[in-house]
N, C-alpha and C positions, 0 to 999 in steps of 0.2 A: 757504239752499235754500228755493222757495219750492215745495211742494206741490198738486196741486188732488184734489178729494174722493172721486175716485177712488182717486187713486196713496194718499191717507188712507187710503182703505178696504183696499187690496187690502194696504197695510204691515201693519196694523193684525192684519189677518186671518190673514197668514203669520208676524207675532210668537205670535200664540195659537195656531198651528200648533207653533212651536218651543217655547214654554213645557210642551204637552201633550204632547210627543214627548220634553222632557226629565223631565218627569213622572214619564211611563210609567204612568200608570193604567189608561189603554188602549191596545190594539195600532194600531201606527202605523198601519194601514193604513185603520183604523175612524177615525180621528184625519184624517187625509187626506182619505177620502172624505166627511166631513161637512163641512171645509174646502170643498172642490167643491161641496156641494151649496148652504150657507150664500154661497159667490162667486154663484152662480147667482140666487139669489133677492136678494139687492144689487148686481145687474144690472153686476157687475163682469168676469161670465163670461155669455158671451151664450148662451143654453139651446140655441143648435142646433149648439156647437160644445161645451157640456158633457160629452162623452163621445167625442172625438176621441181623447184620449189612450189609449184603450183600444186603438185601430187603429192607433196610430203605430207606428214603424218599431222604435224602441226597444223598444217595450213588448212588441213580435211577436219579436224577438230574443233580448231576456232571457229570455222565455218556454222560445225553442227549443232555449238554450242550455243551461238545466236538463233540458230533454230528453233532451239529448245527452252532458251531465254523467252521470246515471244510466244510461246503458246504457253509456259508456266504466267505469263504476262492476263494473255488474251483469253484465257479459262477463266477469271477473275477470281485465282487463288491468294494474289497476291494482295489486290485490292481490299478484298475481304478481311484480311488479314490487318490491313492499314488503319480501316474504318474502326474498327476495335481496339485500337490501341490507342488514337489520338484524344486526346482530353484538354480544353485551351484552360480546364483552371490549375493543369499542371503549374509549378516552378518553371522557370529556364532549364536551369540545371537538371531535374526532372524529365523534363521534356525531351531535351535532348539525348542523357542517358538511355529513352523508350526507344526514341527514331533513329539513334546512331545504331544500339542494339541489332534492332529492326535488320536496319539499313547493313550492317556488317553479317547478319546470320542469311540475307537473302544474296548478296553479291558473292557469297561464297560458294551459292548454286546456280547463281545465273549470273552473264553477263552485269558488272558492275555497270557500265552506262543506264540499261533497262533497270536494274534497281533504284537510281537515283531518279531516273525517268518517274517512276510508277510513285515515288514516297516524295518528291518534290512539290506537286499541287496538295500535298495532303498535309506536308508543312506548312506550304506558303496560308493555307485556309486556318488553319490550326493559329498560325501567327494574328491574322486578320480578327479569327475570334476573341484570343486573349489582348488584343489591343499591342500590339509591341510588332518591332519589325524583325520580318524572315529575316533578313541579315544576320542576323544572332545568332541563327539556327544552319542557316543552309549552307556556311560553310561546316560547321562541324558534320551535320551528314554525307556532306558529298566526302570528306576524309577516310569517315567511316565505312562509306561502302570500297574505299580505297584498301580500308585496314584489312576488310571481310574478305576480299580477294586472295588473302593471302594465305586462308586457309585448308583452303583445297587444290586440287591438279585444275580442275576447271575454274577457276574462281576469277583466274585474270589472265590473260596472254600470254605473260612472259614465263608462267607456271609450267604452259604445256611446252613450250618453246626449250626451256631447260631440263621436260623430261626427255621430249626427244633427243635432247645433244647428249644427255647422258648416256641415253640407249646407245647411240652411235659412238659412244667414246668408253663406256663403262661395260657397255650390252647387257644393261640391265635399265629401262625407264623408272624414274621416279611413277609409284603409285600414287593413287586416288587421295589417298589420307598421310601421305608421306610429309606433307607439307605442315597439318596440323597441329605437331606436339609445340613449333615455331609458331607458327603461324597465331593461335588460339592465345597464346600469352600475349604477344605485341598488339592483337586485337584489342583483348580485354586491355590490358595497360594503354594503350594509346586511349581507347573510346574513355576510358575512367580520367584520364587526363583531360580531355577535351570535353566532358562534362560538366568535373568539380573546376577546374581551372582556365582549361583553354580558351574556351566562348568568350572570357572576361578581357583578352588579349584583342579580339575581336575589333577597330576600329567603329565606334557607332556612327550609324549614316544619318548621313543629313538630311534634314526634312522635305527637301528637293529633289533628294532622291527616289528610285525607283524601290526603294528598299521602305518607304513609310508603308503607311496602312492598305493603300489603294495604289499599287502599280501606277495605274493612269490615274489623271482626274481628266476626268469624260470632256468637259466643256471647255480643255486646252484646247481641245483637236477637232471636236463637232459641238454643231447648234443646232436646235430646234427651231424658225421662227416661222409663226402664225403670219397668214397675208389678211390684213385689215380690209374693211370696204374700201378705204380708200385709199388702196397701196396701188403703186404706179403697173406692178406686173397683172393684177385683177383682169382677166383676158387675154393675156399673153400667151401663145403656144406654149408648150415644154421645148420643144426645139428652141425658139428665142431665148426662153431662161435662162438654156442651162449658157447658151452663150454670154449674157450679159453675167451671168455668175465665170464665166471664165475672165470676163473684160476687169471683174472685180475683185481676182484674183485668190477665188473661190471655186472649192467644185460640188455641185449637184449631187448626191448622192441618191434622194431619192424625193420625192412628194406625198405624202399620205392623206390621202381624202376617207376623212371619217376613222375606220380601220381597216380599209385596204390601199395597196402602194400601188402608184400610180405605174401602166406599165412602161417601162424605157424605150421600148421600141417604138410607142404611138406618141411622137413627134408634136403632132396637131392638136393634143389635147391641149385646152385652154385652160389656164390658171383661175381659181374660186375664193371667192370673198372663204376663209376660214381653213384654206389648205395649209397644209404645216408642211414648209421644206427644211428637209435635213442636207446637211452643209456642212463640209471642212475646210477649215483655213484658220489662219493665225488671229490671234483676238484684235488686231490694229485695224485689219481688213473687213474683220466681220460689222466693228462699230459704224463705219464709214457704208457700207453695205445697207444695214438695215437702217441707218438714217435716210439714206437717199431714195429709198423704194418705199419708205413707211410700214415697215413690220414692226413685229411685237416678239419678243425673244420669249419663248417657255423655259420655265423653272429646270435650272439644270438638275435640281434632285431628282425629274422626274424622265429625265432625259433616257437612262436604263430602259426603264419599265415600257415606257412611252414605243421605242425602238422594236424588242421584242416584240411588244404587240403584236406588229404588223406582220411578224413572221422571220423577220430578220436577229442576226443575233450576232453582239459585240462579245469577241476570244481574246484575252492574251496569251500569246505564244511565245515562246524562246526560239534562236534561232539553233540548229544545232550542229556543229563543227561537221561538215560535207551534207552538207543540206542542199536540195537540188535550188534553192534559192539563195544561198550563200553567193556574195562576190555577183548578184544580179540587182538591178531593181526593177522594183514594181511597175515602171513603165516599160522596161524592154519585155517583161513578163505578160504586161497585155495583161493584169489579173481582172481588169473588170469586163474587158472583151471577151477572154477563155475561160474565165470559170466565176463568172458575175462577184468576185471579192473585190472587198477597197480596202486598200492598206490607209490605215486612218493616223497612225503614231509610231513615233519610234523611241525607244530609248535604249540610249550605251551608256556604259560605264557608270548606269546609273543617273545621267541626265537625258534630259528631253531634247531632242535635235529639231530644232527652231526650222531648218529650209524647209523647202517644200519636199515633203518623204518622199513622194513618187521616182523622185531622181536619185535620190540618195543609194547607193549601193549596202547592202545589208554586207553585217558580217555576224561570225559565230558568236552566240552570248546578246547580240541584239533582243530586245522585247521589243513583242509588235503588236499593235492594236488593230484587230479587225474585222470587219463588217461583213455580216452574209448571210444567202439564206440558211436558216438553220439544218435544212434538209440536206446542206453541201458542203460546209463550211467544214465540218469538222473531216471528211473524206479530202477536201483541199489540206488540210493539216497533214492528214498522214503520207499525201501524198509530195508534199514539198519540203518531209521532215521537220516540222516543226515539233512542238515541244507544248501544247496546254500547260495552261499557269492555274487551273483548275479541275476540280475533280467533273469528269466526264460520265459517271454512273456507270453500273454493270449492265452489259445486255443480257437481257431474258436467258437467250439461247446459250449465250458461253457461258453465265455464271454457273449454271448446272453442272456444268463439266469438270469444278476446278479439283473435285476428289480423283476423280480419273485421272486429269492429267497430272496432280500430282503423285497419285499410285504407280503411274506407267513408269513415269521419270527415277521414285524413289527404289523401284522392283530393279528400272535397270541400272543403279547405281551401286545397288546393293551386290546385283549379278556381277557386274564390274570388276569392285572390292575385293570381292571373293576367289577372284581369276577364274569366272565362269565364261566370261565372254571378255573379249578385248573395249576398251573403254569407246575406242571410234566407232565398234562395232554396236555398241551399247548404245550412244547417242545415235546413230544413224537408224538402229530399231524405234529410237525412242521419237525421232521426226519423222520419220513413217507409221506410225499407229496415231501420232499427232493429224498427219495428213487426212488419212482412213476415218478418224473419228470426230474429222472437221474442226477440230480443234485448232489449226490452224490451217484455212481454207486453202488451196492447192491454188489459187491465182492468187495470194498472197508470201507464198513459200520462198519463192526468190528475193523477194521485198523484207522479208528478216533478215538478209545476210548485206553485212554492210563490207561491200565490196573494196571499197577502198583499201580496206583492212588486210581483207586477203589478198589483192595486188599486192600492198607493201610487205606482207610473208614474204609471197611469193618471189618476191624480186628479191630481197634481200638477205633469202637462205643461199641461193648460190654465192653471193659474192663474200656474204659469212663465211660460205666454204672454202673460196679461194683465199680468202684472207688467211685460213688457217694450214690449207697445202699450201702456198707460197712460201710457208715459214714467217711470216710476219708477225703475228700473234706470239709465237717464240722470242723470235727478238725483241717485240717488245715485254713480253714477259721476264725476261735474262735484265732486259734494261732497268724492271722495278724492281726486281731482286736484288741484283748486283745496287740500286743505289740504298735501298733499303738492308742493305747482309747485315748489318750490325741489328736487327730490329728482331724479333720470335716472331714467329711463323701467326700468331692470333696478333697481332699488330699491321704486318700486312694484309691479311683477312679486312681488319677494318679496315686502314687504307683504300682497297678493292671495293669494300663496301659504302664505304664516302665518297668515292668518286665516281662509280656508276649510279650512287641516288643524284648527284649533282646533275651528270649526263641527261637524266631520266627528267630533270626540274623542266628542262627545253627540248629536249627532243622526245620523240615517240616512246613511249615502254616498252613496246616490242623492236623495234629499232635496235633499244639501248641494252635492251636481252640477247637479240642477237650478234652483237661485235661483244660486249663486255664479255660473253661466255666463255668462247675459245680461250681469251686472255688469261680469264680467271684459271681453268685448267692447265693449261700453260704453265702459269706462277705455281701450281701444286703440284706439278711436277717437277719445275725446279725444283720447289724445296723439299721433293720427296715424300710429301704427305698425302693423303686422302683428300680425292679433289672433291665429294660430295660437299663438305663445306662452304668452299666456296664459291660450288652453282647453285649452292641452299641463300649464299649471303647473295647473288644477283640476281635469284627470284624474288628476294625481299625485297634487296633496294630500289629494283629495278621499278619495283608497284608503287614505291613509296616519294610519288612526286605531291608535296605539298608545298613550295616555294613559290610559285607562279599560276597563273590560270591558265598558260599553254602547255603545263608538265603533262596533264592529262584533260581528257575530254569532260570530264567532268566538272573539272572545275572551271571551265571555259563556261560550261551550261548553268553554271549558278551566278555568272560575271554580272549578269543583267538584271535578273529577278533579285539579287543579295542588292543590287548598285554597289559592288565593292570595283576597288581601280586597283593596279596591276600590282602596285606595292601594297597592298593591304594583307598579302595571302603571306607573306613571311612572319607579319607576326604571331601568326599561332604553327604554320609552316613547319616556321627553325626550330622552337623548342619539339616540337613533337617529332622533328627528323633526329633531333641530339637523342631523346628516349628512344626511338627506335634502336639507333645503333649503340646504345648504351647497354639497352636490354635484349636486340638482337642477336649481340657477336656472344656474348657466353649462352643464350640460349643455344643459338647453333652449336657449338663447340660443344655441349652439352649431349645435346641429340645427335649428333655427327660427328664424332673426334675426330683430332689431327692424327 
């Protein structure tokens, strides 16, 4: 193969694209757009066509689609829907079967992340009821809502991403239900796998893990203890307290006299034969603690209930991949100065991380334990993307809505389909009568679109495109064929098809959709055949990362709540990537001939 200094450059540039994105130092999206900007100035991306990708057709879709995701979310159609299906005196296998189903028929109309989002605390409760642990469970859904992606044009990123390249290479887009006649079989066969057999591959977690019954156990991380008459702080400020509680390497959380909390800001209040202070620190610390001041430690059973009382209210949350808290900690965060939260626990990989939290830097798939007023606590969630590890109830006002908004969404999909109205055009009606009809409030509107996302489009359809005018994509298309010539044309298909699901295990899906694509066309020109096959087999594989927890974001956000570790995800992963491409490539070929 022989190269010229271009097609050098531009390989060159998207290998240290994929080295940094398997990194992960920095967020992909910051990773991409310096890619973009670095093509531009090595004149491999022409500056007046630098920022195309931001207006293309994909980019304006994926967008709208998250749009439309959170208000089918935020109507509480979806919820509704959960609440009625879950049963803890289901089987496993059962069970699973109900919430993969679920979980694959909803991610096929909406953003697959907000699917797993909205069915993950109704697992995780569903587990807690029947006594056994989510792990069991919350990988096979989060696959599932991987499967369900793949049945529609909207259903996952890389769908829309290779209508548009068709558009522009066939001039004709893949429709709405194009993906379906594939898509519907590998569903059903993969979720019936992971049902009857897969779950069973499953590594069972350890009783240390974050994957038992109870996420947390409350009294690793806080104490309740009662001040006796003759406990040495009995008249002490709250300003001294909290200092002797820092000398003790403990912190203050709160004091409760009676059933209300003592305020934070009044320093001078003095300490009372029978006040209860709440406290985090490690159990070595707290022993040594309440011997030397003479307290009385309260019943950690009752420690929950105890807390609420007073108005405050213990969350577990996930953290979740570009979360405005991600890659920070709690003390640069200032969470108890800016928004009165106290990060109380942590857990990765399924253990409990012993230092002191506050320092600790969070990352994606973390569970965090946290304290707050109830009135605020759960608006600091959505504001720092976190992820509830519980069901949050319907409000009043959206659950009303959710026939609406599914009628608006269903009327313009239908119009769609139909080739009444153009699909972006369809969704863009459908988040504007979303707006109009409050169903998705208009200072919440930009807070649905997960930007990161659309940067990484955005940046990575131009240098997709130079990849493919350079001639690069050619050559190395020539390069698989020519070593492949001895092999039929559905052999290379698979090929193409195993090595862009491999791509997909570590790097981004939309990433991996857009370089694998041109390739893929490419090679079907070599060989003279019909290239819909094989940008039918890279929208399949492209979705189908279950080898790793960083294949897709999804499986990142079950890392924590399952307590599974990084090798656990291959062994239900492999076999169920070996079915896809086993029952993939002749379904394509089936639906799509050479």
């Amino acid at each position: 193969m022989q190269f010229t200094p271009d097609q050098i450059t531009i390989l060159v540039l998207l290998a240290g694209v994929f080295v940094l994105l398997v990194w992960g130092r920095w967020r992909y999206d910051i990773v991409a757009f310096g890619a973009l900007i670095v093509a531009v100035l090595l004149n491999v991306v022409p500056a007046g066509k630098a920022f195309e990708g931001f207006g293309h057709p994909a980019t304006v879709i994926i967008a709208l689609v998250l749009v439309v995701s959170h208000g089918l979310a935020a109507s509480g159609a979806v919820e509704l829907l959960a609440r009625h299906i879950t049963n803890a005196g289901r089987s496993i296998s059962t069970h699973i079967a109900v919430m993969a189903s679920v979980g694959g028929l909803l991610s096929s109309i909406m953003n697959n992340v907000g699917a797993l989002a909205l069915l993950m605390p109704v697992d995780i409760e569903a587990a807690r009821k029947a006594k056994r642990s989510p792990g069991l469970t919350l990988m096979p859904l989060s696959f599932a809502t991987l499967l369900g992606g793949l049945v529609t044009l909207i259903g996952t990123p890389p769908n829309i991403i290779i209508s548009t390249f068709r558009e522009r290479t066939v001039d004709a887009p893949f429709q709405m239900f194009d993906f379906a006649p594939v898509g519907i079989v590998l569903a059903v066969v993969g979720i019936a796998f992971i049902a009857l057999v897969g779950w069973r591959l499953i590594p069972t977690p350890s009783d240390d893990s974050s994957a038992s019954l109870s996420t947390f156990k409350l009294d690793d991380y806080i104490a309740e203890l009662t001040v006796n008459q003759d406990s040495s702080i009995v008249g002490m400020p709250l300003l001294d307290l909290e200092k002797a509680c820092q000398d003790g390497d403990l912190t203050l959380l709160n004091v409760i006299r009676g059933k209300n909390r003592l305020p934070s800001a009044s320093g001078w209040i003095q300490i009372q034969d029978g006040d209860v202070l709440l406290v985090e620190t490690a159990a070595e610390a707290l022993d040594k603690f309440v011997s030397e001041h003479k307290l009385s430690y309260v019943e950690a059973d009752h420690q929950r209930e105890k807390i609420e009382g007073t108005g405050l209210e213990l969350v577990e949350a996930v953290v979740r991949p570009g979360a405005r808290i991600e890659g920070r900690t709690s003390a640069n965060l200032s969470l108890v100065d800016n928004y009165g939260i106290w990060l109380i626990g942590i857990q990765r990989n399924g253990r409990r991380i012993a230092s002191r939290v506050r320092r600790t830097p969070l990352s994606a798939g973390d569970v965090l334990l946290l304290l707050g007023p109830q009135q605020r606590i759960h608006a600091f969630l959505d504001a720092m993307g976190l992820l509830p590890l519980a069901e949050r109830g319907l409000e009043v006002n959206a659950s009303g809505k959710a026939a609406l908004a599914t009628g608006i969404f269903a009327t313009a999909i239908a119009a769609s389909s139909v080739g009444w109205v153009d699909l972006s055009v369809a969704l863009a009606l459908v988040s504007t009568l979303y707006v109009l009809t409050s169903i998705v409030p208009i200072k919440q509107l930009y807070d649905t679109i997960e930007w990161p996302v659309v940067i990484l489009i955005g940046s990575l359809i131009p240098i997709g495109l130079a990849l493919e005018t350079s001639g690069a994509t050619n050559v190395l298309a020539s390069g698989l064929v020519n070593a492949a010539r001895d092999l039929p044309p559905w052999a290379i298909l698979t090929i193409i098809m195993a090595l862009t699901m491999a791509l997909s295990d570590v790097l981004n899906n939309t990433a991996t959709a857009l370089v694998a694509a041109p390739i893929a066309v490419d090679v079907a020109r070599s060989l003279e055949v019909n290239p819909d096959p094989f940008l039918m087999a890279v929208a399949v594989s492209a979705s189908c990362a279950f080898l790793t927890p960083i294949g897709h974001k999804n499986n990142t956000l079950i890392m924590g709540p399952g307590g599974y570790r990084f090798g656990d995800y291959w062994r239900l992963g492999l076999p169920l990537e070996i079915i896809i491409l086993a029952v993939g490539v002749p379904m394509i070929l089936l639906v799509w001939p050479l």
